[in-house]
Backbone as CSV, one residue per row, in Angstrom:
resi,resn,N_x,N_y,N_z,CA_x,CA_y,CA_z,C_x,C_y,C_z
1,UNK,-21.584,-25.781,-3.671,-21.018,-26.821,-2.844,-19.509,-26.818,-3.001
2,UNK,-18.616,-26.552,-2.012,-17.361,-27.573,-2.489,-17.123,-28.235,-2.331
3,UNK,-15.984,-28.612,-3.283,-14.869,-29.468,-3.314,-14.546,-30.893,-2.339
4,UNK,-14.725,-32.141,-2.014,-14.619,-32.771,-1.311,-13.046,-33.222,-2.049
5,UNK,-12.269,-33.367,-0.515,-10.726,-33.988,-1.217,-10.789,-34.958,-0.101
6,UNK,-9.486,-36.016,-0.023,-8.645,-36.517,0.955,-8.560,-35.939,1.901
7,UNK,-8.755,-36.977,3.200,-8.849,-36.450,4.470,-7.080,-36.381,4.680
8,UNK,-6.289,-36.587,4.416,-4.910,-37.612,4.782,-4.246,-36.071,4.816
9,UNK,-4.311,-35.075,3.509,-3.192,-34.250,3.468,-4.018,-32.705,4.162
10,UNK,-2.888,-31.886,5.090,-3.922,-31.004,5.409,-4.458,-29.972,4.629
11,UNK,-3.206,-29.631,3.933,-3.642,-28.729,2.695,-5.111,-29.104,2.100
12,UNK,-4.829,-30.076,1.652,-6.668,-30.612,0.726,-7.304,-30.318,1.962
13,UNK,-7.375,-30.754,3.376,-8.624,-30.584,4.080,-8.892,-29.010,4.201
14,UNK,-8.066,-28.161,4.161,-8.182,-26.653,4.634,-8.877,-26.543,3.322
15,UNK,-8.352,-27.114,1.627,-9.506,-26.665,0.825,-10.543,-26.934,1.080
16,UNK,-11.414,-27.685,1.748,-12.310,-28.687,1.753,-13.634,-27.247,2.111
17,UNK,-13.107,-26.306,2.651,-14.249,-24.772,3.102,-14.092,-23.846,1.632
18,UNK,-13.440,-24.487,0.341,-13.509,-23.396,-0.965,-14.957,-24.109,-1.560
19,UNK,-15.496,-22.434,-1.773,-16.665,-22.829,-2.958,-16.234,-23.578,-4.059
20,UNK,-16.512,-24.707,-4.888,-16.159,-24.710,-6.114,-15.132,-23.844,-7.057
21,UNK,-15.784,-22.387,-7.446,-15.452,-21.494,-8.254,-13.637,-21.403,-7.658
22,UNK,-13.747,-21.498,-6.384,-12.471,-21.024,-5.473,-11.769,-21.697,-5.885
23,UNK,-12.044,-23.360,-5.437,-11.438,-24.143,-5.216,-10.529,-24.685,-6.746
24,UNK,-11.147,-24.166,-7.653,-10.406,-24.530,-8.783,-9.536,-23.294,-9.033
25,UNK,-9.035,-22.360,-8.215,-8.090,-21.048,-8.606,-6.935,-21.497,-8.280
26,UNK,-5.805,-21.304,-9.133,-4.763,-22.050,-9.044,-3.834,-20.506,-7.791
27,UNK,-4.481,-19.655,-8.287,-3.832,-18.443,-7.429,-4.145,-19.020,-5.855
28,UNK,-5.259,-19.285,-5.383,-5.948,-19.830,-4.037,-5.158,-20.860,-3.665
29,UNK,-5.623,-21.859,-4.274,-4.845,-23.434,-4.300,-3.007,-22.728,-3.903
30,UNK,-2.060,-21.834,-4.702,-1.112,-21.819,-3.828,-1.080,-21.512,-2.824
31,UNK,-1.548,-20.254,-2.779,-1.795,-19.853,-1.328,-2.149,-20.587,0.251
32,UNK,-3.044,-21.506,-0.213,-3.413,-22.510,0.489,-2.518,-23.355,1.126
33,UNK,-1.729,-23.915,0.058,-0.533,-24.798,0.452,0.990,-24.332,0.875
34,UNK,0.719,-22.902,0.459,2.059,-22.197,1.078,1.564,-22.079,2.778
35,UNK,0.682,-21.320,2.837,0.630,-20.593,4.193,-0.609,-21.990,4.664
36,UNK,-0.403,-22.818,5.233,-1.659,-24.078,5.695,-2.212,-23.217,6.557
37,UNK,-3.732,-23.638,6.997,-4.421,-22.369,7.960,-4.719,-21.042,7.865
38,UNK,-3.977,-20.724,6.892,-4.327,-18.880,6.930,-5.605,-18.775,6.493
39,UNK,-6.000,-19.116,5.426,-7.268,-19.245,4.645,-8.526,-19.972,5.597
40,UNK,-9.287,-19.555,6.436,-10.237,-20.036,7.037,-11.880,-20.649,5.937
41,UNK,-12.141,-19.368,5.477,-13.392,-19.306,4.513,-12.838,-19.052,2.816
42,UNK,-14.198,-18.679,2.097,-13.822,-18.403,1.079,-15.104,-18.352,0.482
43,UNK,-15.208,-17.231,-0.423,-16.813,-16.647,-1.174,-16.795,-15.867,-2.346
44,UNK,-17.474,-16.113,-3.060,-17.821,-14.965,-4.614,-18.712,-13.981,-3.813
45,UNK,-18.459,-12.468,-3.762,-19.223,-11.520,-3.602,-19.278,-11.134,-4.936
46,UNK,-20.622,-9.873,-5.267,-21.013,-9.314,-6.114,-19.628,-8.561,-6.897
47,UNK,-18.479,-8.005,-5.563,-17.427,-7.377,-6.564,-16.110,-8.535,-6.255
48,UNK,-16.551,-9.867,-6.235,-15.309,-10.684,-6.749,-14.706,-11.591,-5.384
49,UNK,-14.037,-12.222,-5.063,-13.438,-13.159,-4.201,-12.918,-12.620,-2.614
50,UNK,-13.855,-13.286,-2.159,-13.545,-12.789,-0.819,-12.836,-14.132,0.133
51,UNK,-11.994,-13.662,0.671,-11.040,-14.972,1.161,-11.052,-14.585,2.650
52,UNK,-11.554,-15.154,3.403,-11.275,-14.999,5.319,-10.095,-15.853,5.574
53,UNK,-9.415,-15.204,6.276,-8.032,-15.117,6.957,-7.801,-15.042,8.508
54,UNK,-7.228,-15.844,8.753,-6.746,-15.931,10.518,-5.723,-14.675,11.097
55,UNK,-5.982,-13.927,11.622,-5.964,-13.035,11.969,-4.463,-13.144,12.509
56,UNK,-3.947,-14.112,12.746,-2.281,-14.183,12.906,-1.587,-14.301,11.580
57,UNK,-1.893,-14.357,10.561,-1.602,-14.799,9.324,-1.768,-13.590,8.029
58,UNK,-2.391,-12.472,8.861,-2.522,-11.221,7.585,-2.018,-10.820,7.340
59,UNK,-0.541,-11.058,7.995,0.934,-10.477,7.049,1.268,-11.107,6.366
60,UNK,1.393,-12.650,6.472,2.077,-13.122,5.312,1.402,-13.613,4.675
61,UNK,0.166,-13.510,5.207,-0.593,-13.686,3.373,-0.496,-12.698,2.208
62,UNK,-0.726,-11.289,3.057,-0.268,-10.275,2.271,1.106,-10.402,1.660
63,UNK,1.912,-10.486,2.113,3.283,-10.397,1.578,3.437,-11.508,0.052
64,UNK,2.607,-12.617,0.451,2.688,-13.800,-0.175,1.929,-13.144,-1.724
65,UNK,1.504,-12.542,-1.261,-0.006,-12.076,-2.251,0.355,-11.266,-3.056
66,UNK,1.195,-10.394,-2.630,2.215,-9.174,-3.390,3.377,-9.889,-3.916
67,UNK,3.970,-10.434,-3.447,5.083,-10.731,-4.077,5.225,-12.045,-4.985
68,UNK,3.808,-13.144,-4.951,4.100,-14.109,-5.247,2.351,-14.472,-6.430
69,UNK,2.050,-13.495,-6.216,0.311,-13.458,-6.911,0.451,-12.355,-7.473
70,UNK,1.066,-11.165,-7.352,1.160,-10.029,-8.425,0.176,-8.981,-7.995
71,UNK,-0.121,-8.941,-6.283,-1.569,-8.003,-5.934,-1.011,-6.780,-5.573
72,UNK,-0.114,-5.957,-6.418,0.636,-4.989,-5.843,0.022,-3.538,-5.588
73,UNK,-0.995,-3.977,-5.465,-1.304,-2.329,-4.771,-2.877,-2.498,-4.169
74,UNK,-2.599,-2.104,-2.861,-3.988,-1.756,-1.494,-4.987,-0.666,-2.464
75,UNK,-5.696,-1.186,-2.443,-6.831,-0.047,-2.610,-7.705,0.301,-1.176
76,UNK,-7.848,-0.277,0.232,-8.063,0.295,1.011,-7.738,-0.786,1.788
77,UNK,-8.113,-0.292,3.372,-8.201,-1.034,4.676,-9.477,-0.107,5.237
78,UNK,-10.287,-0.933,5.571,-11.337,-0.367,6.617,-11.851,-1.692,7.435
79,UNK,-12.959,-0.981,8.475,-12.977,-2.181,9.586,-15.005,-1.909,9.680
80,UNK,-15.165,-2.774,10.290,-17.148,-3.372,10.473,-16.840,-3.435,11.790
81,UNK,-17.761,-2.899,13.082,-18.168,-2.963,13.606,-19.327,-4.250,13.905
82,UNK,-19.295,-5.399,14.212,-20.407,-6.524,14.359,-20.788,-6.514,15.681
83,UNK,-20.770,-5.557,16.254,-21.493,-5.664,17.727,-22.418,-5.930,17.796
84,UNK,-23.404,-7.079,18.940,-22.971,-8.021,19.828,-22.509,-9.227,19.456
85,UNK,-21.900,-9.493,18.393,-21.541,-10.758,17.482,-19.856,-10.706,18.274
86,UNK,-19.434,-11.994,18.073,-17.789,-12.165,18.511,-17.255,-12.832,17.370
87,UNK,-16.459,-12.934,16.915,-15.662,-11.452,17.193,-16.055,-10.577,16.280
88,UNK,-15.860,-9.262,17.503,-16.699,-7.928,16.969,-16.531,-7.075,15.885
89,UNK,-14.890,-7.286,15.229,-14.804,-6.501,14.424,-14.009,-7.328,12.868
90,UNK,-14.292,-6.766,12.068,-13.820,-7.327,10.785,-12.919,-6.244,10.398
91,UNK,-11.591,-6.621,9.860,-11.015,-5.570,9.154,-10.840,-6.479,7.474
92,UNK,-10.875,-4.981,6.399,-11.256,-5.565,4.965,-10.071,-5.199,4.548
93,UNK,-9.288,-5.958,3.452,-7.951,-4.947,2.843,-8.767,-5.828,1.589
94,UNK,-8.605,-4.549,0.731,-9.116,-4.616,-0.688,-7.630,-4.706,-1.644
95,UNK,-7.543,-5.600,-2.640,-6.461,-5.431,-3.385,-6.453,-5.765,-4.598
96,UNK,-5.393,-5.401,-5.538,-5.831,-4.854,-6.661,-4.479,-5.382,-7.570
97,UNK,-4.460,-6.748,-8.496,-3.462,-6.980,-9.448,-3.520,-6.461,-10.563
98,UNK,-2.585,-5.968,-11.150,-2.635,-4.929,-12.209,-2.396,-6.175,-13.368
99,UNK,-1.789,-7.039,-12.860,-0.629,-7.694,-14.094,-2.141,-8.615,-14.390
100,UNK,-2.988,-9.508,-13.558,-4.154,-9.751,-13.706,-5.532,-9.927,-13.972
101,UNK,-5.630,-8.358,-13.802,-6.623,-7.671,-13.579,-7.573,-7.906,-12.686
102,UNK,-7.212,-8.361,-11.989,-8.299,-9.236,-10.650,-7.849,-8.631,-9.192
103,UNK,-9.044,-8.220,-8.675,-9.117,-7.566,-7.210,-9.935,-8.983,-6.195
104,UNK,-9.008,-8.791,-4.952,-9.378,-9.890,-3.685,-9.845,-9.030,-2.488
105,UNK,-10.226,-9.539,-1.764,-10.801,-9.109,-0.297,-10.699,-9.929,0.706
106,UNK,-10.026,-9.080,1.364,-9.414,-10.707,2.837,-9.995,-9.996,3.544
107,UNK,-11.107,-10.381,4.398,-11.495,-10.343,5.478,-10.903,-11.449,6.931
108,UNK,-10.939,-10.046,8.232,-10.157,-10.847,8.882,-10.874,-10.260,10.444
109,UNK,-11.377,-11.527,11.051,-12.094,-11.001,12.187,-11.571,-10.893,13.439
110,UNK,-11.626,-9.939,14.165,-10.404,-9.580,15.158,-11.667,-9.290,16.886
111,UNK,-10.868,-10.036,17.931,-12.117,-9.609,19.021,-11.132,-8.067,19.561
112,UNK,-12.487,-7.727,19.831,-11.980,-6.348,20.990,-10.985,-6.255,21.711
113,UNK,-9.536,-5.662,21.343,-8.398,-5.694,22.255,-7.180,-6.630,21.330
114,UNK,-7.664,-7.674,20.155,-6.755,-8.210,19.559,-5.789,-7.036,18.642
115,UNK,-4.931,-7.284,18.568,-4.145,-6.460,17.801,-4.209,-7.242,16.295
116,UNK,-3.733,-6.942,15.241,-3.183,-7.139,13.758,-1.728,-6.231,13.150
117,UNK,-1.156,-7.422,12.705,-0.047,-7.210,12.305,-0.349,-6.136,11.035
118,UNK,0.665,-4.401,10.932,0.707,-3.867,10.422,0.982,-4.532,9.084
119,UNK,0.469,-3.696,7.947,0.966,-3.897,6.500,1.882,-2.783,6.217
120,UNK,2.700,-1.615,6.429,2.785,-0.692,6.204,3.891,-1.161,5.333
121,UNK,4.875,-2.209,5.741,6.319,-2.313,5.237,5.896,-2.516,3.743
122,UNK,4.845,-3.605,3.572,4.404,-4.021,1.880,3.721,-3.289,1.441
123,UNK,2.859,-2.201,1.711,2.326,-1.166,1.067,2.347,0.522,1.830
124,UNK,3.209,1.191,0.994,3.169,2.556,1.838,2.025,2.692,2.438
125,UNK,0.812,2.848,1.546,-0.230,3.456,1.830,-1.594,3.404,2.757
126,UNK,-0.496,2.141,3.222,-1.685,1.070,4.586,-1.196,1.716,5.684
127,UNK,-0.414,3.045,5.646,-0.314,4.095,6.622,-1.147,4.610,7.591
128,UNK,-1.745,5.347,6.399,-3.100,6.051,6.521,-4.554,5.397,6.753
129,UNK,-4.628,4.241,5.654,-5.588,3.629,6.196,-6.251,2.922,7.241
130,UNK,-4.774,2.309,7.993,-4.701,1.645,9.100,-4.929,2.775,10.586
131,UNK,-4.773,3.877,10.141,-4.558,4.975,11.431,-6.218,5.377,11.271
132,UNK,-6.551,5.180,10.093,-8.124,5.497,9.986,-8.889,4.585,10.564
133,UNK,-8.567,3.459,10.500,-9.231,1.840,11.309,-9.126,2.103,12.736
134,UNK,-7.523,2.409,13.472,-7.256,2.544,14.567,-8.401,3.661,15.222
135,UNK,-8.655,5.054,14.517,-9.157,6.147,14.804,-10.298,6.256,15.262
136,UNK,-11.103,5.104,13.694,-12.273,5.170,14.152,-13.001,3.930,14.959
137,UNK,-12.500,2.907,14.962,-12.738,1.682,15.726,-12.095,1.299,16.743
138,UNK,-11.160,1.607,17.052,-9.768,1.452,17.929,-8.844,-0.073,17.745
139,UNK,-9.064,-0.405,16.772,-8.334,-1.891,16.643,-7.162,-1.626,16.235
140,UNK,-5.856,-2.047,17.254,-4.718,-1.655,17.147,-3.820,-2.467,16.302
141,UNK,-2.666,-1.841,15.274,-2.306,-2.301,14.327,-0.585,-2.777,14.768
142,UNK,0.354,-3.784,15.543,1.408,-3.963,15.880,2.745,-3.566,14.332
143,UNK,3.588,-2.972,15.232,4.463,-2.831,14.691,4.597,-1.347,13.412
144,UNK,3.279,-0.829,13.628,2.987,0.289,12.907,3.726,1.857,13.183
145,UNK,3.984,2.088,12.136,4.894,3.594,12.611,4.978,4.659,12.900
146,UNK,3.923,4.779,12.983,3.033,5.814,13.591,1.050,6.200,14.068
147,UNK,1.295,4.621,14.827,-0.173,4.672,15.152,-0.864,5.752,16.153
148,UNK,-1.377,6.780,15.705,-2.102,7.567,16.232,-3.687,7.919,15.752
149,UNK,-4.204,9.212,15.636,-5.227,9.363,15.116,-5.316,10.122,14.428
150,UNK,-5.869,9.771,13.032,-5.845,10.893,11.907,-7.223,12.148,11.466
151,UNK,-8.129,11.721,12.240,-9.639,12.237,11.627,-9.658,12.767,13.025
152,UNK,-10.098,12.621,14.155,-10.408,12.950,15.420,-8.766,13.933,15.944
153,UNK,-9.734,14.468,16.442,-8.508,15.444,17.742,-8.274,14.826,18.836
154,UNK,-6.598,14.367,18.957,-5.817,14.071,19.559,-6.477,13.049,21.211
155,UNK,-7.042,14.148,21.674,-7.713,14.250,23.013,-9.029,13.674,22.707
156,UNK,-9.416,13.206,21.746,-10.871,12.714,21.596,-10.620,11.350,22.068
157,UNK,-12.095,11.182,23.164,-12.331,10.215,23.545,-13.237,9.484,22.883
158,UNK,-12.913,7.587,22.748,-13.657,7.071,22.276,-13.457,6.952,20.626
159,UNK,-14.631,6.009,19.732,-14.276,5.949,18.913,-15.410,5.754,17.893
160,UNK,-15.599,7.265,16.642,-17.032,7.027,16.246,-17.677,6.046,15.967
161,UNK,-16.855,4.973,15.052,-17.716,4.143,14.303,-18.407,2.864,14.866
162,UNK,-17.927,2.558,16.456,-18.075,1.330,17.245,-19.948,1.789,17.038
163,UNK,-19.984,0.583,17.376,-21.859,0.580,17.290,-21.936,1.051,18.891
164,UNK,-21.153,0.970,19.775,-21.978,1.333,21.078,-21.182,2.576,22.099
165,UNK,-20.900,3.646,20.485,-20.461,4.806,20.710,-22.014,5.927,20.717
166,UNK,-22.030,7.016,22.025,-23.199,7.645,22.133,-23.578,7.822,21.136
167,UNK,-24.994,7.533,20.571,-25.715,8.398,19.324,-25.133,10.002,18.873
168,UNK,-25.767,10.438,20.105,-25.013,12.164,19.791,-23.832,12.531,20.309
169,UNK,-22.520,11.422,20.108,-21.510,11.732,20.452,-20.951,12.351,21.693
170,UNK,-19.972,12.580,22.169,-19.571,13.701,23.367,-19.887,14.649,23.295
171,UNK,-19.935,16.261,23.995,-20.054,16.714,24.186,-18.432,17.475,23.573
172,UNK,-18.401,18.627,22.847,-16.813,19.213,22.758,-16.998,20.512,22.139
173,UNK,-16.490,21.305,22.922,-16.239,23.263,22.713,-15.639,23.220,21.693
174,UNK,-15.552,23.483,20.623,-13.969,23.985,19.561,-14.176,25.406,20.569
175,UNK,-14.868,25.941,21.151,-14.502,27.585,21.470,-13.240,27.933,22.359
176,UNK,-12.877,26.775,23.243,-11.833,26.860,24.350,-10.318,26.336,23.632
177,UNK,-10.283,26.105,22.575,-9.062,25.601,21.798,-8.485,27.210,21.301
């Protein structure tokens, strides 16, 4: 169950969706009151704290998170396919405090055609991962520096991992290349 607070301040009401366990994290609790709204949900998974995030807000939570929580290094970005569910796609950034020892998971649900603000500036390495999201799901990443496709050839149409990509894929020669 959580946390019941004061209706009066909004901060307390936005806690008012932390599990318990959450709701007493003083790391959360800032976050909360820095960025009001960003934080939608909030859950203990099997590998540790999963925090849902408003999808206008995944930059500076990130930024907030790195520079002000100590989460300095991405261990990935990948994206879920939830087709016929809206919105259809989830993107995950996994992260990893060294000074802590504690890893978070912001999930952030994006409809078909929404864009998300790049991470690349706060972590090199959300480069690659993000061009892998783009590649295989097509969820486009703003402000990114080179959004193209990293796994698929250039000219490939479509995008494997969507759930309502053909079973047996396109049709494609490597012989005419």
């Amino acid at each position: 169950m959580g946390r019941l607070m004061s209706r009066g301040d909004p901060v307390k009401r936005s806690l008012n969706v932390l599990p318990d366990a959450v709701a007493q994290n003083p790391q959360i609790i800032a976050l909360a009151e820095q960025l009001p709204g960003a934080v939608l949900d909030a859950s203990i998974a099997v590998d540790g704290l999963v925090l849902g995030v408003a999808p206008k807000h995944v930059e500076s939570v990130c930024r907030y998170l790195k520079q002000n929580q100590g989460f300095v290094r991405l261990s990935a970005v990948t994206g879920v396919d939830w087709w016929p569910r809206e919105p259809r796609f989830e993107v995950l950034y996994f992260l990893h405090s060294l000074a802590h020892n504690a890893r978070l998971r912001l999930s952030v649900r994006v409809a078909e055609g929404e864009p998300l603000e790049s991470i690349c500036h706060l972590w090199r390495g959300a480069n690659w991962y993000e061009r892998e999201v783009f590649d295989l799901f097509g969820i486009e990443f703003r402000n990114h520096p080179n959004l193209e496709r990293i796994l698929m050839p250039a000219d490939w149409e479509g995008h494997p991992l969507r759930k309502d990509y053909p079973i047996h894929g396109h049709k494609y020669s490597y012989q005419e290349e």
